[in-house]
C-alpha positions in Angstrom: -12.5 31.2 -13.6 -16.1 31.7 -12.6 -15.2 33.2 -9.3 -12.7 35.5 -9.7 -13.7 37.5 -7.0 -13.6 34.6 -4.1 -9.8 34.9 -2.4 -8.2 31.8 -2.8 -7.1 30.5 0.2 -10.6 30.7 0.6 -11.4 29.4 -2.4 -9.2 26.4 -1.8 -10.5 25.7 1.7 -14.0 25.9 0.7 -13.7 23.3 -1.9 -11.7 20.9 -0.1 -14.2 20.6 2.4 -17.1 20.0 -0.2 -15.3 17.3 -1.7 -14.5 15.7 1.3 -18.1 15.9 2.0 -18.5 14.8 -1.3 -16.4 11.9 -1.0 -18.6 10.3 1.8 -21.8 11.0 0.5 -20.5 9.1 -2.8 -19.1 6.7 -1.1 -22.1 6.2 1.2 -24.6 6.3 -1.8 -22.4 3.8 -3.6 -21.8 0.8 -1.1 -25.5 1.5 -0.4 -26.9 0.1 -3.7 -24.6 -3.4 -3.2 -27.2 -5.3 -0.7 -24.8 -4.9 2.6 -26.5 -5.1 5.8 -27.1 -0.8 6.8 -24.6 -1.3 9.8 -22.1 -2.4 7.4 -22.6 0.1 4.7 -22.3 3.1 7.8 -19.5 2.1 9.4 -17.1 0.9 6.0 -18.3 4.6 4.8 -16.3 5.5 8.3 -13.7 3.7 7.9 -13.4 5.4 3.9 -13.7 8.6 5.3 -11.7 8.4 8.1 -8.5 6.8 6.4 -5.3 8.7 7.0 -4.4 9.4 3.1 -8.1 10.5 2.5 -8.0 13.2 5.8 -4.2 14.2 5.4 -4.6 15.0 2.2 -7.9 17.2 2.4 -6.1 19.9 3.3 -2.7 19.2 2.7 -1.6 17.8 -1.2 -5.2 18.3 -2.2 -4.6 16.9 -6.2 -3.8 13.1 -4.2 -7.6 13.0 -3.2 -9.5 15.7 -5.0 -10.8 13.6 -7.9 -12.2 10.7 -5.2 -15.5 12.0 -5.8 -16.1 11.6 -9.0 -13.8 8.1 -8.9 -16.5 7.1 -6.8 -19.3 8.5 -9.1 -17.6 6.3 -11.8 -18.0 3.3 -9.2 -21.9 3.9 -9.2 -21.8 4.3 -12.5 -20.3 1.1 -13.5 -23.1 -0.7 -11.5 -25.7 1.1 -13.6 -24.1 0.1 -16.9 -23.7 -3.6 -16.1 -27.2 -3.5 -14.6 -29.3 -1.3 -17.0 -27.2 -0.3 -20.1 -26.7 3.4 -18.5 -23.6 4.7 -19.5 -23.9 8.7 -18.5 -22.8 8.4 -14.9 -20.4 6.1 -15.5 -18.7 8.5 -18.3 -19.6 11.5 -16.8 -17.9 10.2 -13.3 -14.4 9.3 -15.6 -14.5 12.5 -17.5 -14.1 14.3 -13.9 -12.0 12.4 -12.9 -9.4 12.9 -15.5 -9.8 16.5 -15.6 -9.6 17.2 -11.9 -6.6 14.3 -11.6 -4.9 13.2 -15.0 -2.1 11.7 -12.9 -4.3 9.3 -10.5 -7.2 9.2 -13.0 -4.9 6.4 -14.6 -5.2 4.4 -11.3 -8.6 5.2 -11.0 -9.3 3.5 -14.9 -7.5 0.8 -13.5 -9.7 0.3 -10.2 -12.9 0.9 -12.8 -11.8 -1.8 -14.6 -11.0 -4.3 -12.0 -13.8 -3.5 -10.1 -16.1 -4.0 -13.8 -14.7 -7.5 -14.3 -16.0 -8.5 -10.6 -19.3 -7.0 -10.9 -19.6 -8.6 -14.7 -18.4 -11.9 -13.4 -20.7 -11.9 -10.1 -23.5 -10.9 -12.2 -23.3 -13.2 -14.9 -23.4 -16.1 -11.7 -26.5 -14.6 -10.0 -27.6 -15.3 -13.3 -26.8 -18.4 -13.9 -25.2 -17.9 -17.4 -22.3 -19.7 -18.8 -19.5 -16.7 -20.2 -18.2 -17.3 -23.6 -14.9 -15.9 -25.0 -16.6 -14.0 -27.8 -19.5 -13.0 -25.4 -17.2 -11.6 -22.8 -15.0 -10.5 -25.3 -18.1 -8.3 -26.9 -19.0 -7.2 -23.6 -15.7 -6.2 -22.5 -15.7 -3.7 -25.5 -18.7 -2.0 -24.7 -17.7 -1.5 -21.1 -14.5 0.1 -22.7 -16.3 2.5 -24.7 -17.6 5.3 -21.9 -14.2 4.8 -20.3 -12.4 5.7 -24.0 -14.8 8.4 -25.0 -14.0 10.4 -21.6 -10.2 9.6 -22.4 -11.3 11.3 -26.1 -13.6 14.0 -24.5 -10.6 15.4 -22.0 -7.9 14.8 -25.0 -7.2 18.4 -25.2 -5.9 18.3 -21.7 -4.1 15.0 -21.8 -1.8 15.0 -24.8 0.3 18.2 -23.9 0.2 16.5 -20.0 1.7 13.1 -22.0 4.3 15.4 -23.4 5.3 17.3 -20.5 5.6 13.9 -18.7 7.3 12.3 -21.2 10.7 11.7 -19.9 10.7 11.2 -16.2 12.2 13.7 -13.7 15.7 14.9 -13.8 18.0 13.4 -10.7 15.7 10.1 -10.1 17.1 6.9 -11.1 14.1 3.7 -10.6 16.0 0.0 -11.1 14.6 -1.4 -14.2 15.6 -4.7 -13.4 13.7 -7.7 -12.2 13.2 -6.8 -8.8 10.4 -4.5 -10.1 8.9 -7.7 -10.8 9.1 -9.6 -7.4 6.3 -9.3 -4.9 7.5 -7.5 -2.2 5.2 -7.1 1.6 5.4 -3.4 1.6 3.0 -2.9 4.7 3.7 1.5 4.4 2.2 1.3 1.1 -1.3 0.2 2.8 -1.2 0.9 6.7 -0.9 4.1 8.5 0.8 6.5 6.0 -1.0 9.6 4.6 1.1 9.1 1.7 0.0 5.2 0.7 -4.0 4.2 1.2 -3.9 4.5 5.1 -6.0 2.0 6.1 -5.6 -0.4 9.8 -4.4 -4.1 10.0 -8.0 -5.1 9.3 -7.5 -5.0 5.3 -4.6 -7.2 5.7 -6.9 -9.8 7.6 -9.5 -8.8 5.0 -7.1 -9.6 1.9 -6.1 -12.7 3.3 -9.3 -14.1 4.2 -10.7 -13.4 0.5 -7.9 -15.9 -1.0 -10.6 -18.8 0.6 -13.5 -17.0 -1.4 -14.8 -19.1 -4.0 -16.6 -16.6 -6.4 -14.9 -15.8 -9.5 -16.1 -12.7 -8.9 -14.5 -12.0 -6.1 -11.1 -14.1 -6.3 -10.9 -11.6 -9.3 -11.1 -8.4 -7.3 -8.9 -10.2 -4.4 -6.2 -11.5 -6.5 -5.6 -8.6 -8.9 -5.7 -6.2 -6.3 -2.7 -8.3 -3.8 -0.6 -8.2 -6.8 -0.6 -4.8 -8.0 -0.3 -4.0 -4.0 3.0 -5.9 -3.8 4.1 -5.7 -7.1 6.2 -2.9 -7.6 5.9 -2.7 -11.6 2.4 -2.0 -11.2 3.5 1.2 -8.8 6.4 2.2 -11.0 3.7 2.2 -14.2 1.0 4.2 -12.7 3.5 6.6 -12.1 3.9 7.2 -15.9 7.5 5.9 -15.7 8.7 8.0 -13.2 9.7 6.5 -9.9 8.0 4.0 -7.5 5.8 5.7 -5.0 3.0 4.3 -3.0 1.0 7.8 -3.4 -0.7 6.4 -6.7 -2.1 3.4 -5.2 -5.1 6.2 -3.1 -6.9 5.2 -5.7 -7.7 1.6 -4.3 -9.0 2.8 -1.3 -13.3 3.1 -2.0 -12.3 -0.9 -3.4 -10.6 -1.9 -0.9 -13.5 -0.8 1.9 -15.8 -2.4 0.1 -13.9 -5.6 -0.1 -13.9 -5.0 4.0 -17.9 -4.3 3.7 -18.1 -7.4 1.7 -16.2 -9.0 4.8 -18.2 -8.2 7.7 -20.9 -9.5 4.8 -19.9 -13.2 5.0 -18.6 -12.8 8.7 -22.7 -12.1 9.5 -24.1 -14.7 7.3 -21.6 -17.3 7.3 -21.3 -19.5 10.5 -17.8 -21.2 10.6 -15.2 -22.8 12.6 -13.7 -20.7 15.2 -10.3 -21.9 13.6 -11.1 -21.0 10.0 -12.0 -17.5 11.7 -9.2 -16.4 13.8 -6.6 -18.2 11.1 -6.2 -14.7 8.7 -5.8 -12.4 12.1 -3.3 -14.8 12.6 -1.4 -14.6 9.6 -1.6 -10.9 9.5 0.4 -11.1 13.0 3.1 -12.9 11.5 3.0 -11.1 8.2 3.5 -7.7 10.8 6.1 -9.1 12.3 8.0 -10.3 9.6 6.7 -7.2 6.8 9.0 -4.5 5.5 7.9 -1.6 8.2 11.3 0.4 7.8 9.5 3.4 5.9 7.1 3.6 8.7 7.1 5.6 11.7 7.8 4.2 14.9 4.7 5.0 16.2 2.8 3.6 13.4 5.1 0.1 14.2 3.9 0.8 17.5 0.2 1.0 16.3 0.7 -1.9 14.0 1.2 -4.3 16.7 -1.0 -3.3 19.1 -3.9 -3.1 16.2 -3.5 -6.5 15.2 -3.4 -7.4 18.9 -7.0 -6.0 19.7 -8.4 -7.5 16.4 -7.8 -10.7 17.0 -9.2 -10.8 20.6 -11.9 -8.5 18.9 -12.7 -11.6 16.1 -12.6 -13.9 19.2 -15.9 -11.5 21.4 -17.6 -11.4 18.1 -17.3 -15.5 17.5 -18.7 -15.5 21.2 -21.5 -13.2 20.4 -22.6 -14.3 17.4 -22.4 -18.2 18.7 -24.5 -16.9 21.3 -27.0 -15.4 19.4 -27.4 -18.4 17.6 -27.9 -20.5 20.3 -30.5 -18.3 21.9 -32.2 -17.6 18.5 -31.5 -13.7 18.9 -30.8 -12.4 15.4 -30.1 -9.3 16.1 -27.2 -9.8 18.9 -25.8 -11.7 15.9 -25.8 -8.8 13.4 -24.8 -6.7 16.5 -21.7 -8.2 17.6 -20.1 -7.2 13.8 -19.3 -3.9 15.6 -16.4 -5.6 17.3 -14.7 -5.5 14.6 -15.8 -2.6 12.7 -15.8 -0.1 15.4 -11.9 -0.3 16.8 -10.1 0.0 13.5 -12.0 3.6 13.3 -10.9 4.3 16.9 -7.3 3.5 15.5 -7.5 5.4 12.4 -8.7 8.4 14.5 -6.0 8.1 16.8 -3.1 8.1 14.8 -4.3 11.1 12.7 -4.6 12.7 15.7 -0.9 11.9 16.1 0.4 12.1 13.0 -1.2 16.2 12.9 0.8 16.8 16.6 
């Protein structure tokens, strides 16, 4: 409306790219502020930025990615509530979100939330304080409040959406029977597909390594996140009742890089048994093998295999490396030898958007 005189293919391409940019600035700016090593922070703002769903659908389906910036705004602002009572970012990032993306905005609330309950809980442990029912009760209302108001603000637009919505589409049918309840290892929903989060095997190894993590905290974040991954209810909800599609679980995708941030965290920090290690790469091999891959390309099945493959022998130079560097006191081939795991799931991500565009 401001710029009616800007064509708008133009238009259109000019602002995808800014918020593409957008996005990994955000992103960037966000993990930033959480204490990661810099080498972590860099290359997880990669791996964000270079996901299939996130580049497919910068110039493709633009409304599946278009609100990420300000979903990640929202992020930054939720740190800045729980930490010093400022609420402006984090309503101001919500707001945006819900008028640039009412349908995924209701994901992104979701993520907010989550992602509030694991900073509230690993803050309140840093701390040392004991949480109360009626103190986390109080608190959870006031982190509530900037997420309602921009619901109330953006109202105007929402409630003739609801209406329009309010229904479902004509010629789908979605089972309303149990089986929207039973977990179910749907590996396109994650891996490889523009149309899911589009991430490599590495968050797999990631998710199953965080079930051994023994912060509330994070066992919060972990848990909730592998159940509303495999859960189809959760898909067919955020879909406003429509159908089951793994398009509205983008959303996840700046959590679910930070949870691999938070990763290559403990991997630095934490020496441990080579078997403890190389277990989850394990387990994501057999959960490949024996995962529902049927919606996937055959080159992604292709690249599923050979990604796990590599990461595991990848985990193996890094537990090398970093014993190493141990042994000869050298701290910095220690934090070094991370990029042996960071640095081919980017390659990989690269490489099948390459493919994917051909």
């Amino acid at each position: 409306y401001l710029f009616p005189f800007i064509p708008m293919d133009l238009w259109v391409m000019g602002s995808s790219a800014l918020l593409y940019a957008a996005d990994a600035v955000l992103f960037y700016r966000w993990i930033s502020k959480k204490g990661l090593h810099y080498g972590n922070c860099l290359f997880t703002s990669l791996f964000f930025t270079c996901s299939t769903a996130l580049l497919y659908h910068s110039y493709n389906q633009l409304m599946f990615v278009n609100y990420m910036p300000f979903l990640c705004m929202a992020l930054w602002g939720v740190d800045s509530f729980l930490e010093k009572g400022k609420p402006l970012l984090y309503l101001s990032g919500v707001f945006l979100m819900i008028m640039t993306s009412f349908y995924f905005s209701i994901g992104g609330i979701l993520v907010l939330i989550l992602y509030g309950l694991h900073r509230y809980f690993m803050l309140q442990d840093s701390l040392g304080k004991k949480i109360r029912f009626l103190d986390f009760l109080r608190d959870g209302i006031r982190f509530l409040g900037p997420i309602l108001t921009a619901i109330l603000l953006s109202a105007f637009f929402l409630v003739p959406t609801a209406m329009a919505l309010h229904g479902g589409r004509e010629g789908e049918t979605t089972p309303t029977d149990l089986s929207l309840f039973i977990p179910t290892v749907k590996l396109s929903s994650i891996l490889y597909h523009p149309y899911a989060i589009g991430l490599t095997t590495l968050i797999l190894t990631v998710l199953i390594a965080g079930l051994a993590w023994k912060r509330r905290g994070e066992r919060i974040l972990i848990w909730s996140t592998i159940l509303i991954l495999t859960i189809p209810f959760f898909s067919y909800l955020l879909n406003g009742g429509l159908y089951i599609r793994d398009k509205v679980l983008i959303p996840f995708l700046p959590v679910l890089c930070y949870l691999i941030a938070c990763y290559m965290q403990k991997q630095q920090e934490e020496a441990r048994p080579l078997w403890r290690g190389l277990l989850p790469y394990i387990l994501t091999i057999i959960l490949i093998f024996t995962g529902n891959t049927e919606s996937m390309p055959s080159f992604s099945r292709f690249l599923l295999a050979l990604d796990v493959v590599i990461m595991a022998g990848c985990y193996l130079l890094f537990y090398e490396l970093t014993r190493f560097g141990i042994q000869t006191n050298r701290k910095s081939l220690r934090t070094g030898s991370v990029l042996c795991l960071l640095i081919p799931p980017i390659l990989f991500l690269g490489i099948y958007d390459q493919s994917f565009q051909t």
